[in-house]
C-alpha positions as CSV (number, residue, x, y, z in Angstrom):
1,X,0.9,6.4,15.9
2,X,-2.8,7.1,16.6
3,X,-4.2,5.7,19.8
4,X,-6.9,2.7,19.1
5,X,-10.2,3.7,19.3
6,X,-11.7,0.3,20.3
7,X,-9.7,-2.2,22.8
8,X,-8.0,-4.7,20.5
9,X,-6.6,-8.1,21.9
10,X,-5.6,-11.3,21.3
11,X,-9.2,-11.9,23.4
12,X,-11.4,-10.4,21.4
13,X,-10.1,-12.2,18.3
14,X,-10.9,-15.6,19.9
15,X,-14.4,-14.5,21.1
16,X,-14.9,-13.0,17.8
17,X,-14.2,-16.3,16.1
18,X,-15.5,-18.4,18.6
19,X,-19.6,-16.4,18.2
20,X,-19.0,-16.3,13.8
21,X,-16.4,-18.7,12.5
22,X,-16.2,-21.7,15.7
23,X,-14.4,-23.8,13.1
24,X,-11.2,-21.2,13.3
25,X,-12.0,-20.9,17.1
26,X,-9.4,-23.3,18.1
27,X,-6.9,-22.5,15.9
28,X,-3.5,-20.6,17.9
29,X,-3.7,-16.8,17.5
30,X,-0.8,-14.5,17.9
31,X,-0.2,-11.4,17.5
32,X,1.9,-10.1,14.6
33,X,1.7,-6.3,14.4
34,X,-0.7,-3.6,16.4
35,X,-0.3,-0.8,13.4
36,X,-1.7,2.6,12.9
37,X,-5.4,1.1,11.8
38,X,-5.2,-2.8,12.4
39,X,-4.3,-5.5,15.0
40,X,-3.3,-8.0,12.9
41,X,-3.0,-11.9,14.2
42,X,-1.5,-14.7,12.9
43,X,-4.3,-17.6,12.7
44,X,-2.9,-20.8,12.5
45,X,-0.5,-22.0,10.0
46,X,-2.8,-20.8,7.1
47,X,-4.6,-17.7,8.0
48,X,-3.9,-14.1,9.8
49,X,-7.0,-11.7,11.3
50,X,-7.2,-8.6,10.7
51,X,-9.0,-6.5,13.2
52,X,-9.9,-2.5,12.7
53,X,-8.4,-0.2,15.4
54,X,-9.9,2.9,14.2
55,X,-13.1,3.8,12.5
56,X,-11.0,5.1,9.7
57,X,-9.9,1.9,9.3
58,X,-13.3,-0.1,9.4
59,X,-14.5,1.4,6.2
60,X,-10.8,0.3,4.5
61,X,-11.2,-3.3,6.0
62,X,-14.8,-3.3,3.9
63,X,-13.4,-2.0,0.5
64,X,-10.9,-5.0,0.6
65,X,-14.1,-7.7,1.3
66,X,-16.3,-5.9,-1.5
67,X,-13.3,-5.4,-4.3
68,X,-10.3,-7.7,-3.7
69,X,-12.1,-11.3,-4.6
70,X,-13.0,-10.0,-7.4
71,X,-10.2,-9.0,-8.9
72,X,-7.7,-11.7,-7.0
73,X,-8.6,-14.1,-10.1
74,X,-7.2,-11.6,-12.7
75,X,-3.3,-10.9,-11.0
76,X,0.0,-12.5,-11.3
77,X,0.3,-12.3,-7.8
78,X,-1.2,-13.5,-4.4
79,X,-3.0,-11.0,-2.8
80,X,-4.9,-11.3,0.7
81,X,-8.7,-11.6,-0.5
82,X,-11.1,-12.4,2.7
83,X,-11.5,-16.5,3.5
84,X,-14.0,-14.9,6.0
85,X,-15.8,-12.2,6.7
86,X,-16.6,-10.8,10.5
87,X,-19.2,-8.9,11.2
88,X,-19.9,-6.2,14.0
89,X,-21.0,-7.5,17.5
90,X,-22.4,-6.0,21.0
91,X,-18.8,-5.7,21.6
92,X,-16.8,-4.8,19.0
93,X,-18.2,-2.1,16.3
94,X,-17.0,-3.0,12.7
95,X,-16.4,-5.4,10.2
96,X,-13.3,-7.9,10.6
97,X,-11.6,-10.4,8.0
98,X,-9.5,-13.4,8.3
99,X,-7.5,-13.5,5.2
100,X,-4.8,-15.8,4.1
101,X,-1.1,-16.0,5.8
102,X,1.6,-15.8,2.7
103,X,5.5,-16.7,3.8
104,X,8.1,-14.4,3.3
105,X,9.1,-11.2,4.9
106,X,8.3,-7.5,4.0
107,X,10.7,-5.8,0.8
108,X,11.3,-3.0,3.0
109,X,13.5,-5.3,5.6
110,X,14.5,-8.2,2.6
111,X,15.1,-7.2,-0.9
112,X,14.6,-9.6,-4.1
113,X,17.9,-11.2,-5.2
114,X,17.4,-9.9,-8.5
115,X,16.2,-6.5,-8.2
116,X,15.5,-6.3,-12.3
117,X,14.0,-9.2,-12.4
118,X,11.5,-8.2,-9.3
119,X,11.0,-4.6,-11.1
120,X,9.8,-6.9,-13.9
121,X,8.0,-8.9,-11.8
122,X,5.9,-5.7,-10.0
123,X,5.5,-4.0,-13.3
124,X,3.6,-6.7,-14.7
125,X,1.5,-7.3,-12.0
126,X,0.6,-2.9,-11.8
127,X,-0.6,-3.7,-15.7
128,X,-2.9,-6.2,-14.6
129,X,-3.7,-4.1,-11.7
130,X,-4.5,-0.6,-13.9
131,X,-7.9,-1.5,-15.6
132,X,-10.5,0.5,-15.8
133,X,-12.4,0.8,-12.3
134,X,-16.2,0.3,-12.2
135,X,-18.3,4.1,-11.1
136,X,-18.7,2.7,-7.6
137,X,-15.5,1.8,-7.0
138,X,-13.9,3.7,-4.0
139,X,-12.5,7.0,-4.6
140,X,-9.7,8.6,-2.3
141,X,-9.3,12.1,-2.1
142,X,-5.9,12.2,-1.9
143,X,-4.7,8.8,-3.5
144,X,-5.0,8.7,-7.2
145,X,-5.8,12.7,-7.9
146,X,-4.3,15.0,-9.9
147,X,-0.7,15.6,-7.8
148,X,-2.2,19.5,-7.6
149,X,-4.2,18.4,-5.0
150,X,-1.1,17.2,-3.0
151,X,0.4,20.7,-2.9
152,X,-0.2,21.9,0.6
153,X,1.0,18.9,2.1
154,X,4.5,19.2,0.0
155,X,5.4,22.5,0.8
156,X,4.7,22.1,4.4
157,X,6.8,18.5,3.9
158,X,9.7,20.2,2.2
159,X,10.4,21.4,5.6
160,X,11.9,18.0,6.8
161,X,14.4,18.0,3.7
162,X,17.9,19.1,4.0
163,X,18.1,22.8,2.8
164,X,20.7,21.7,0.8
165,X,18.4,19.8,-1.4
166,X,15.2,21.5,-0.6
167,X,15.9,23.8,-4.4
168,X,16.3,20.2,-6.4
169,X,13.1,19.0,-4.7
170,X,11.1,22.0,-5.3
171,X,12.3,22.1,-9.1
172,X,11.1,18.3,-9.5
173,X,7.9,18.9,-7.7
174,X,7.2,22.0,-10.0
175,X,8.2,19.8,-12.9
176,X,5.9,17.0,-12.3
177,X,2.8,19.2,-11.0
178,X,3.2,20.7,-14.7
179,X,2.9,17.4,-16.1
180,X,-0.6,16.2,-18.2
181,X,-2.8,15.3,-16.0
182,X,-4.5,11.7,-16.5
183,X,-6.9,11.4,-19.4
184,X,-7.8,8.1,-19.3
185,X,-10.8,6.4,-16.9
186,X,-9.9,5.8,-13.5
187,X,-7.8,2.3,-12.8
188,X,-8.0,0.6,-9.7
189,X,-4.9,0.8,-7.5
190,X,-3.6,-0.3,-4.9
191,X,-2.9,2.8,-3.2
192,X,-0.3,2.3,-1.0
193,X,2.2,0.3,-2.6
194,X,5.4,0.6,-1.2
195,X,7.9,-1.9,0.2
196,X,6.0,-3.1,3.3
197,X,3.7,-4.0,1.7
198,X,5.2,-6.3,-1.1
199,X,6.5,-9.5,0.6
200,X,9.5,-11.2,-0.7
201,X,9.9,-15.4,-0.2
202,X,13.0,-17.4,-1.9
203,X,14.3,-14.0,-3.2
204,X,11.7,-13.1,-5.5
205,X,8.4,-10.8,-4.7
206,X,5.8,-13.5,-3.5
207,X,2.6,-11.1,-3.2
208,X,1.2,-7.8,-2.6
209,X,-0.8,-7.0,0.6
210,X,-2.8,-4.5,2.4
211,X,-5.2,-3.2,0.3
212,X,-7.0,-1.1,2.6
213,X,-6.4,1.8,0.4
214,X,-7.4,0.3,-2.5
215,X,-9.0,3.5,-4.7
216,X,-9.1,3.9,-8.2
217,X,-7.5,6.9,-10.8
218,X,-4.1,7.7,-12.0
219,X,-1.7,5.3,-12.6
220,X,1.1,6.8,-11.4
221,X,-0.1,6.6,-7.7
222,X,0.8,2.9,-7.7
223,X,3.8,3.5,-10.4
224,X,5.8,5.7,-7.3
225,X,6.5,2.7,-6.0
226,X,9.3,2.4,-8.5
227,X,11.7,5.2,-7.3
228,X,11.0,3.3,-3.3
229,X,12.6,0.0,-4.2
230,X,14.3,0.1,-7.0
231,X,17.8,1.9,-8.8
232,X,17.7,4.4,-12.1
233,X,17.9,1.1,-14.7
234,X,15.4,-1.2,-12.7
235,X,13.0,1.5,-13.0
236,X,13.6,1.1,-16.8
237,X,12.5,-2.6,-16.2
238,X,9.7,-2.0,-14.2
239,X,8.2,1.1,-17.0
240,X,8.8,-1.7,-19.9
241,X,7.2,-4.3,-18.0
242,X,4.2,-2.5,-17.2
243,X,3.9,-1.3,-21.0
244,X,1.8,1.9,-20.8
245,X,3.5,4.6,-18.9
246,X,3.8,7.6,-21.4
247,X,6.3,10.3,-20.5
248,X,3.9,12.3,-18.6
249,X,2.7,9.7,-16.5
250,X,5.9,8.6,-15.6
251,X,6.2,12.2,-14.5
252,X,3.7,12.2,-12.2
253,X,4.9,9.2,-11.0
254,X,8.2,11.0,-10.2
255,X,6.0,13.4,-8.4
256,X,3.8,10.9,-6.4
257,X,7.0,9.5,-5.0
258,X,8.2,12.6,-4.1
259,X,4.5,13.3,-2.3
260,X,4.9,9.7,-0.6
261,X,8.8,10.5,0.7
262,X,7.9,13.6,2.6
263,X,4.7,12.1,4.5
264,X,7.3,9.3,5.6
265,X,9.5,12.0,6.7
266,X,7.0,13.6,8.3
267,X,5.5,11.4,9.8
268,X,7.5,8.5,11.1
269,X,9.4,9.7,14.2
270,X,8.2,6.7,16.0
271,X,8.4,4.3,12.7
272,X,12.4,3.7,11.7
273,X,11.3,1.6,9.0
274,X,8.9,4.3,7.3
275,X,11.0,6.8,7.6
276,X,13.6,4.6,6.1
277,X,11.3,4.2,3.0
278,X,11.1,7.5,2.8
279,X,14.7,8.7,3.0
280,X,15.9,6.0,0.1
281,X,12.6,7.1,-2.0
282,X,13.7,10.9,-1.6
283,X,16.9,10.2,-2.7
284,X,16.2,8.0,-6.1
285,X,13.6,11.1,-6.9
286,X,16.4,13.4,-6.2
287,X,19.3,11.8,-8.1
């Protein structure tokens, strides 16, 4: 995990609120995770703060503030808009949000009671997602490209599968880079969906969070998500739900998830449950 760029504490969050929201000030803070670009703190019963580690992550925290009140109004499911908005200080370089605290616990550690009824559930809510992004909406250059562009990284990731299997994941790879390309405008995504970041409460999916990727482009970015949570037939469920996936995009979707496995292998030595994402994802793209 990258090293903080900026020291990050349960401090600085309370002297933080305490100069721009003093309402909050008084409110418990603990901390809940210290991840690769925020601290993030529970506030409260109702709120957590999320505070940038990285400069990377600064200019993440600031697409969510701009984009996701806007289109929080328009989905089927919670998602964390800002409550607040921080601002840079003397002491602290970027932009900060307080957002609101959801119950439940992360897919990747609790799964839905009824998987097909969840892949419903998150197919329905990546329709209502997948509209047609505004020109200055953020644009990633590697999240919602033409899978091409994800080439390098593959091959070099193709070096953490078994050898055994390497031949099967090359074929697919070749098979889903030869796919159409998207035609349609750009769509806003999410993405990084994948099952840390859809919580689960009562059994059923209860919200999506982090949106600090949130980009716009192909579809089938977001649609990956698919072969991380779910088996051959929920997938079905989820591509019904969701209504629009033609066979090429559904491809490429393939492909994505097969893009997003092998940076999780690659890169989560220190991160069991990554890398456990990214073994199960491999292995539904495989089979």
């Amino acid at each position: 995990m990258p090293a903080a760029e900026v020291s990050v504490s349960v401090g600085l969050v309370r002297r933080l609120l305490d100069a721009q929201h003093p309402d909050l000030a008084d409110l418990p803070v603990e901390v809940l995770a210290n991840g690769w670009d925020n601290l993030v703190c529970r506030l409260g019963e109702e709120f957590l703060v999320r505070l940038p580690r990285r400069a990377v992550a600064a200019g993440l925290v600031a697409h969510e503030q701009r984009w996701l009140p806007e289109l929080a109004g328009r989905l089927p499911l919670p998602v964390p808009a800002p409550v607040r908005v921080g601002t840079p200080t003397a002491h602290y370089p970027w932009p900060w949000s307080v957002v609101p605290f959801f119950p439940g616990r992360i897919a990747a550690r609790t799964e839905p009671d009824d998987p097909g009824s969840a892949a419903v559930t998150l197919g329905g809510f990546l329709a209502a997602l997948h509209t047609p992004a505004p020109p200055e909406a953020p644009a990633s250059p590697v999240r919602g490209i033409p899978l091409a562009g994800r080439a390098e990284g593959v091959l070099t990731g193709l070096a953490h599968v078994d050898p055994a299997e390497r031949a099967t994941a090359l074929r697919i790879w070749e098979k889903s880079v030869a796919a159409p390309t998207w035609a349609g405008p750009p769509v806003w995504l999410h993405g990084d969906l994948h099952p840390a970041n859809i919580l689960v409460d009562h059994g059923r999916i209860s919200a999506v969070i982090d949106f600090g990727d949130i980009t716009s482009g192909d579809p089938a970015t977001d649609l990956s998500v698919a072969w991380m949570l779910f088996t051959a037939e929920q997938r079905a469920a989820l591509r019904q739900a969701y209504g629009r996936a033609d066979d090429a995009t559904w491809e490429r979707a393939r492909g994505w998830a097969l893009v997003l496995s092998l940076v999780f292998l690659s890169y989560s030595a220190d991160n069991p449950l990554m890398l456990g994402i990214g073994e199960r994802a491999l292995r539904a793209v495989l089979a």
